[in-house]
N, C-alpha and C positions, 0 to 999 in steps of 0.2 A: 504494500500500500504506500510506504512511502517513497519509491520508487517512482509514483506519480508525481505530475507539473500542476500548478496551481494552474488557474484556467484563466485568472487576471492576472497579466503579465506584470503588473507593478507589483505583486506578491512576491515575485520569482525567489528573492533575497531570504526567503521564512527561515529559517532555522533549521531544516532539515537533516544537518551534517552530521552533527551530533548523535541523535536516532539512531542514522542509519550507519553511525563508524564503532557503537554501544557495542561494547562486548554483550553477547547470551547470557545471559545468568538463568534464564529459564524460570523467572516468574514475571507473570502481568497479571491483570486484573480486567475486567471487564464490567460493563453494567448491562445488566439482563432486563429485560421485559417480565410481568409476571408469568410467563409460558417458556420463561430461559430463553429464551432467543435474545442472543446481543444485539444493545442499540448501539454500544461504541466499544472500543477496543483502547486501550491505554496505548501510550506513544511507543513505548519504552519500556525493555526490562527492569525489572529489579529483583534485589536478592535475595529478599526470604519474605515470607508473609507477614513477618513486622515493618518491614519495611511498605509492603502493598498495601496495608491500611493505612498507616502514614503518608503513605502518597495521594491513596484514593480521598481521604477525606482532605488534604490540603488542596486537590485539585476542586475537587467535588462542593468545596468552599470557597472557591475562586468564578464560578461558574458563570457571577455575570460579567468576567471580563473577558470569557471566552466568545470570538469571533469564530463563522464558517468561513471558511477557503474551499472551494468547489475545487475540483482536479480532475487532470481525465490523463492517459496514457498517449503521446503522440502518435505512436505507433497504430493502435486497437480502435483509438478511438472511447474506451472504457470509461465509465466518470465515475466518481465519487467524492467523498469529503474530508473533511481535514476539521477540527476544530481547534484553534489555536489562541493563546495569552502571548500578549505583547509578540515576541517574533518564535515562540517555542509551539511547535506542534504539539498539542498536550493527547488530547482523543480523535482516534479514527474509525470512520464507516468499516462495520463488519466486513463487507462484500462491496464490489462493484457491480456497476449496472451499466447496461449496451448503451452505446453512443445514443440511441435513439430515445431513450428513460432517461432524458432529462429531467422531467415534471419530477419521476421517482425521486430521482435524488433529489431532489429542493423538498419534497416533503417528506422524506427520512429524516433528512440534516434539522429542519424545521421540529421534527416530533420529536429527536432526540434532546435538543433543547427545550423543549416544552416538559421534558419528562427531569430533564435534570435540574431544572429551576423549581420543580415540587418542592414542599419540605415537609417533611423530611425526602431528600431525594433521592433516598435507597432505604435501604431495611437494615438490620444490623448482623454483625458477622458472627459467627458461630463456628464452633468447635468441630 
């Protein structure tokens, strides 16, 4: 996903670099729908699940400084999204969608902010 280009050329600059130069550590976080399907996908590894709720809740209270950057694949043509604070990609669209499912992605990107601005915006973690 982060392999994609912001689709407003004046974004080009985001932050990217970083993400995608991250060592694996083989933890992320996601936030789920109540039927588990993910609305967004975290940026970025991290390294153990103290660390992933630490992240999630500092992102997850950050949420109305997070902007959408729409993206698509130069190649494929593919779109999806990016939500990003000041120049840090923070959460990413689960999946992409065919060049042709624009409308989709504006109203993914759209629902997954609607859902993260709830409050409480998620449920609480468990053992």
């Amino acid at each position: 996903m982060l392999e994609l280009a912001p689709v407003d050329p004046t974004e080009a600059m985001i932050a990217v670099r970083a993400a995608r130069a991250a060592r694996v550590r083989g933890v992320y976080w996601e936030y789920l729908q109540a039927d588990d399907r993910p609305l967004a996908l975290r940026a970025r590894d991290l390294v153990d699940e103290d660390e992933a709720r630490w992240d999630a809740n500092r992102v997850l209270g950050a949420v109305p400084e997070l902007r959408v950057l729409y993206v698509r694949d130069h190649f494929s043509g593919q779109l999806a999204w990016w939500l990003a604070r000041e120049r840090e990609v923070v959460l990413l669209a689960p999946r992409v969608w065919g060049a042709t499912e624009r409308g989709a992605v504006v109203r993914h990107a759209k629902g997954t902010l609607r859902a993260l601005r709830r409050r409480p915006p998620w449920g609480e973690y468990r053992p």
